[in-house]
LOLUMTOR-327627 format. One record per residue (C-alpha): residue number from 1; residue in three letters; x, y, z. Coordinates in steps of 0.1 Angstrom, whole numbers. Example, Ala and Ser with C-alpha at 12.3 -4.5 7.8 and 13.67 -1.06 7.14 Angstrom:
<pts>
+------+------+-------+-------+-------+
| resi | resn |    xx |    yy |    zz |
+------+------+-------+-------+-------+
|    1 |  ala |   123 |   -45 |    78 |
|    2 |  ser |   137 |   -11 |    71 |
+------+------+-------+-------+-------+
</pts>
This chain:
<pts>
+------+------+-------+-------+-------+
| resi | resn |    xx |    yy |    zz |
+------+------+-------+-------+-------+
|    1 |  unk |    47 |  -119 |   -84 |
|    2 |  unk |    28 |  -104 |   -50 |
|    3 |  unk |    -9 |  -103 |   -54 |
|    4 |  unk |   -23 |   -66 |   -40 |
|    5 |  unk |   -52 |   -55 |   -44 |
|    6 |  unk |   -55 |   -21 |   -64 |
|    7 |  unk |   -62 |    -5 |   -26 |
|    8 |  unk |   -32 |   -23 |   -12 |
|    9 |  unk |   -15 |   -13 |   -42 |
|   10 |  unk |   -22 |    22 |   -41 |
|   11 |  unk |   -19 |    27 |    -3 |
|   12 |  unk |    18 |     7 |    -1 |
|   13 |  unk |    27 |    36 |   -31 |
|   14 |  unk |    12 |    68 |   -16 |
|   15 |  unk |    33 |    52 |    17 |
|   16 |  unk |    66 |    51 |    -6 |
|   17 |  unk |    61 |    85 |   -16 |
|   18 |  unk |    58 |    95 |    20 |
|   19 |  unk |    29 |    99 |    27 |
|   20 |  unk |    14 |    94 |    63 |
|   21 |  unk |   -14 |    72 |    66 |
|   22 |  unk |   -37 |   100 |    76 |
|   23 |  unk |   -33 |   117 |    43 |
|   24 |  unk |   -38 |    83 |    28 |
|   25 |  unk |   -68 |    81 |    41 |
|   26 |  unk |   -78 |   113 |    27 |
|   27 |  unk |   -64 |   105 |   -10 |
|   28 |  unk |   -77 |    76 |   -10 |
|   29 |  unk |  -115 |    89 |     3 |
|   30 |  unk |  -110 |    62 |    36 |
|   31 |  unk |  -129 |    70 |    65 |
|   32 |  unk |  -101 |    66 |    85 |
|   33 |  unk |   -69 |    64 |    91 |
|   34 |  unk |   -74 |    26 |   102 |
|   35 |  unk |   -84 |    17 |    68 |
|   36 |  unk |   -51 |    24 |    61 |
|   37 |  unk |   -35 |     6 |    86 |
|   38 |  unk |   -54 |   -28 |    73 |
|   39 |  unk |   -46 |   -24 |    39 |
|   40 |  unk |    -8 |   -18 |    48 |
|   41 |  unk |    -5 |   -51 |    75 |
|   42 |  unk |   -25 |   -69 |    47 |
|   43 |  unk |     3 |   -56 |    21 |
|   44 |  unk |    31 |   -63 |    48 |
|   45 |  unk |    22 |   -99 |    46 |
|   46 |  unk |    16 |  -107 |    13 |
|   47 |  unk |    51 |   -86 |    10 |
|   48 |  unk |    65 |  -110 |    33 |
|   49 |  unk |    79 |   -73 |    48 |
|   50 |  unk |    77 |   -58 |    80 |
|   51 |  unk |    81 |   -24 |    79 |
|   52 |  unk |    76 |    15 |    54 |
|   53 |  unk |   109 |    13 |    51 |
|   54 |  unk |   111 |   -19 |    34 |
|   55 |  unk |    84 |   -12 |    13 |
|   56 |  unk |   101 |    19 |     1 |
|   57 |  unk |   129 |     4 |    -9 |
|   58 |  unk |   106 |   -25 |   -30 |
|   59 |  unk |    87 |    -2 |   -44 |
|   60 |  unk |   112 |    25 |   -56 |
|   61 |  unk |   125 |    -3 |   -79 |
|   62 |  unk |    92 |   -29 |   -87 |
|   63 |  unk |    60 |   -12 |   -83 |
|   64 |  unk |    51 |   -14 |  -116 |
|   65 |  unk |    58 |   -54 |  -116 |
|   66 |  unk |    28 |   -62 |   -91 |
|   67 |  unk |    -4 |   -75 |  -102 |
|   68 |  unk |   -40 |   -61 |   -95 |
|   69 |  unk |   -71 |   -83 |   -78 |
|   70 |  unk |   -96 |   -56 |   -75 |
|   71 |  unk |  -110 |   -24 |   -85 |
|   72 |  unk |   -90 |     6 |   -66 |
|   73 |  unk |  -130 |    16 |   -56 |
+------+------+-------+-------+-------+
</pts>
């Protein structure tokens, strides 16, 4: 099981829904944009991924399965 943090979590599924990481960052109440980008490469990694559309395709058929570390907040 991969161990995201709710914010990784919730980032890598508003990514599978399409969402660019500017709007992300504004669902999400980030400062910016680059926010996003950290919790994504973090994600990548503990994904063992390296790319969206990777993640898409995991997370169309798992997200549910992955475990939480932190508060979303």
């Amino acid at each position: 099981m991969f161990n995201l943090s709710r914010k990784e979590f919730r980032a890598c599924k508003l990514a599978s829904f399409g969402l660019s990481n500017q709007e992300i960052s504004k669902k999400m109440s980030l400062s910016n944009r680059k926010q996003v980008d950290v919790l994504l490469s973090n994600s990548y990694k503990k994904l063992k991924i390296k790319n969206r559309t990777h993640l898409v395709s995991i997370f169309s058929k798992n997200a549910d399965n992955y475990e939480f570390t932190e508060n979303f907040y």
